[in-house]
Structures are given as C-alpha cells and as structure tokens.
C-alpha atoms as a printed R data frame, in Angstrom:
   type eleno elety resid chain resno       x       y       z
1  ATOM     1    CA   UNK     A     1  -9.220 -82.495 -39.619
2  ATOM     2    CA   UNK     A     2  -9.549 -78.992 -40.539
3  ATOM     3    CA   UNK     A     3  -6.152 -78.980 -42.809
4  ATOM     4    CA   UNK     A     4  -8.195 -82.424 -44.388
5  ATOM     5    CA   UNK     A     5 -10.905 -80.477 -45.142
6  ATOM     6    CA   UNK     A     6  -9.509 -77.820 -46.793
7  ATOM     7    CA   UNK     A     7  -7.433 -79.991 -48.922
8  ATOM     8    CA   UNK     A     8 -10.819 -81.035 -49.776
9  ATOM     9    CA   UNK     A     9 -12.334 -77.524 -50.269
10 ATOM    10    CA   UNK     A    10  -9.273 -77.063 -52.994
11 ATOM    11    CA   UNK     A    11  -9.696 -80.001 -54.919
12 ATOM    12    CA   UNK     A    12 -13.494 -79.454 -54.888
13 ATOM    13    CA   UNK     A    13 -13.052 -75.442 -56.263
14 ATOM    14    CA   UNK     A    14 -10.208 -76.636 -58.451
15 ATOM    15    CA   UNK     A    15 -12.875 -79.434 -60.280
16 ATOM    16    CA   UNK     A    16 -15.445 -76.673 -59.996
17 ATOM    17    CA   UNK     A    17 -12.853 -73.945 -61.891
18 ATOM    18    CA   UNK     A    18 -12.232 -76.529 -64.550
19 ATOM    19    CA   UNK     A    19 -15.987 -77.851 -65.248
20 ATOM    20    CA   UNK     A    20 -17.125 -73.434 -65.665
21 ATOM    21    CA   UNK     A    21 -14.158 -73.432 -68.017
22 ATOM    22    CA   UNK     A    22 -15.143 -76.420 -69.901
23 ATOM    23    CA   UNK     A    23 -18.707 -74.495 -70.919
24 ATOM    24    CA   UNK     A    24 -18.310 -72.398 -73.931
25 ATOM    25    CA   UNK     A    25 -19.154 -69.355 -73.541
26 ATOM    26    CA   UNK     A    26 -18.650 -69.321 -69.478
27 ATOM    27    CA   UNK     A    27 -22.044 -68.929 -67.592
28 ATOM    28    CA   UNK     A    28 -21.732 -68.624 -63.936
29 ATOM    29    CA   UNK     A    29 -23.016 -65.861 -61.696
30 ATOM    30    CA   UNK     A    30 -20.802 -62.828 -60.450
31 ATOM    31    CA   UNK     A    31 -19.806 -64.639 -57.025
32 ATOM    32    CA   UNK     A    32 -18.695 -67.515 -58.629
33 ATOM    33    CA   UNK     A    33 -16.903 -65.707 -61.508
34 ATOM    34    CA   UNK     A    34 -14.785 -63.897 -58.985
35 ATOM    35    CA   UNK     A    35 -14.019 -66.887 -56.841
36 ATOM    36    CA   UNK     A    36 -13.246 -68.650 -59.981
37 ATOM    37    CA   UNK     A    37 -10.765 -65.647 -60.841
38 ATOM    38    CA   UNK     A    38  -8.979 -66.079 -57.141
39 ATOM    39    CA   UNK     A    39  -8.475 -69.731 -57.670
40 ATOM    40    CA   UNK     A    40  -6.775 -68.689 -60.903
41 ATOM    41    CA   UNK     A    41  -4.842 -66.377 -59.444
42 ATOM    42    CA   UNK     A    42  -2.709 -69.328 -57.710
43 ATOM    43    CA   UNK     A    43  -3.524 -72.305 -59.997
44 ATOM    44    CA   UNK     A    44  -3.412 -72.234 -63.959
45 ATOM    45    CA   UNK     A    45  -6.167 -74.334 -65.882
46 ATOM    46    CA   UNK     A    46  -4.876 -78.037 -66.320
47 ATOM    47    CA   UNK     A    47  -4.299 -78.793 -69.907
48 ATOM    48    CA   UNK     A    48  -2.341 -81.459 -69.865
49 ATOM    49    CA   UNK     A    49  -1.558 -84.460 -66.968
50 ATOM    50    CA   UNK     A    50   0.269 -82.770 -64.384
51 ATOM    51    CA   UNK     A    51   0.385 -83.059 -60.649
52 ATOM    52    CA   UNK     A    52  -2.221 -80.952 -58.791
53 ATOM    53    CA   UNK     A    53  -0.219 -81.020 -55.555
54 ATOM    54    CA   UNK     A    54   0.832 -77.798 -55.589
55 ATOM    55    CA   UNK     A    55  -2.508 -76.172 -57.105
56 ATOM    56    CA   UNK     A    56  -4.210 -77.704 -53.953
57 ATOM    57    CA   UNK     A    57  -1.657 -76.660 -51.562
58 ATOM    58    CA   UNK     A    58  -2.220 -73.250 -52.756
59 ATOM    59    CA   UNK     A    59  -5.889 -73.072 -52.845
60 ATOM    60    CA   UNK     A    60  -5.941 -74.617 -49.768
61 ATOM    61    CA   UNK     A    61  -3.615 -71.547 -48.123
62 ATOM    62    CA   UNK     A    62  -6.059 -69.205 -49.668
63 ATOM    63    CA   UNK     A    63  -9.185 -71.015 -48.025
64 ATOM    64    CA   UNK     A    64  -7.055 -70.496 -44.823
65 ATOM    65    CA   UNK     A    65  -6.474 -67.018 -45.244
66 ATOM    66    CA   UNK     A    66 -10.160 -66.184 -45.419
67 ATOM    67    CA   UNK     A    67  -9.722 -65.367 -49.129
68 ATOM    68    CA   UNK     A    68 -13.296 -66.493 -49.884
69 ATOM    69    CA   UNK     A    69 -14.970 -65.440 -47.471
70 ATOM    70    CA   UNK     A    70 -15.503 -61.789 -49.252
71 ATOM    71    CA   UNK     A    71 -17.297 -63.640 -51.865
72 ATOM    72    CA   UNK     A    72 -18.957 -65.539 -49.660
73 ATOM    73    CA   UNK     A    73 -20.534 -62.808 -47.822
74 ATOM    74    CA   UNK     A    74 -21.417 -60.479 -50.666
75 ATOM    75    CA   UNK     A    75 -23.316 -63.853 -52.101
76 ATOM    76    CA   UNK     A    76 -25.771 -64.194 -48.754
C-alpha cells in the first residue's frame, strides 16, 4: 500500500508541477516553488505525449527518500 500511495503522491505533484507551469507568469508560494523545483530536478515538463512511467518512478523514490519533507516542515 505504501509503494501505491506514493505512486500516487508522484502523479499527483507531477499534475500539480504541470498546472503552476501552465499559469503565465508562475504564482505559487516559496514552499511550493521549491518543491516544484525538486520534482524538476528528476522529471522534465511534458511537452509532448510521452510515457510518465519513469517521471513517476522517480518522484516516487524522492517521496521515499524524505526529499519533501524539508519543505514540508519549513511550510508548518
């Protein structure tokens, strides 16, 4: 269950990565801008029809290493 749900965690900050990028000019708050940089870090913007698989295997790694949890904290 917990490898499920961060398959789902990926896919969710992956949609929520390309949505901020969609809005010209970006407007999202610090937290999110540097969680939005990490996910970018593994996992180019989609700009054409490609499979994700790989994007949300390595977002998903970086959920399990604890990577967000920085942001996370300095957010609360």
């Amino acid at each position: 269950m917990l490898a499920n749900l961060r398959k789902v965690l990926a896919i969710e900050l992956l949609a929520a990565c390309q949505g901020i990028e969609f809005l010209t000019p970006p407007r999202t708050g610090t937290h999110a801008q540097k969680a939005l940089e990490r996910v970018r870090s593994v996992s180019i913007a989609v700009d054409r029809n490609r499979s994700l698989a790989a994007d949300i295997a390595a977002v998903s790694r970086l959920i399990a290493q604890g990577e967000f949890q920085q942001v996370l904290q300095a957010a609360l």
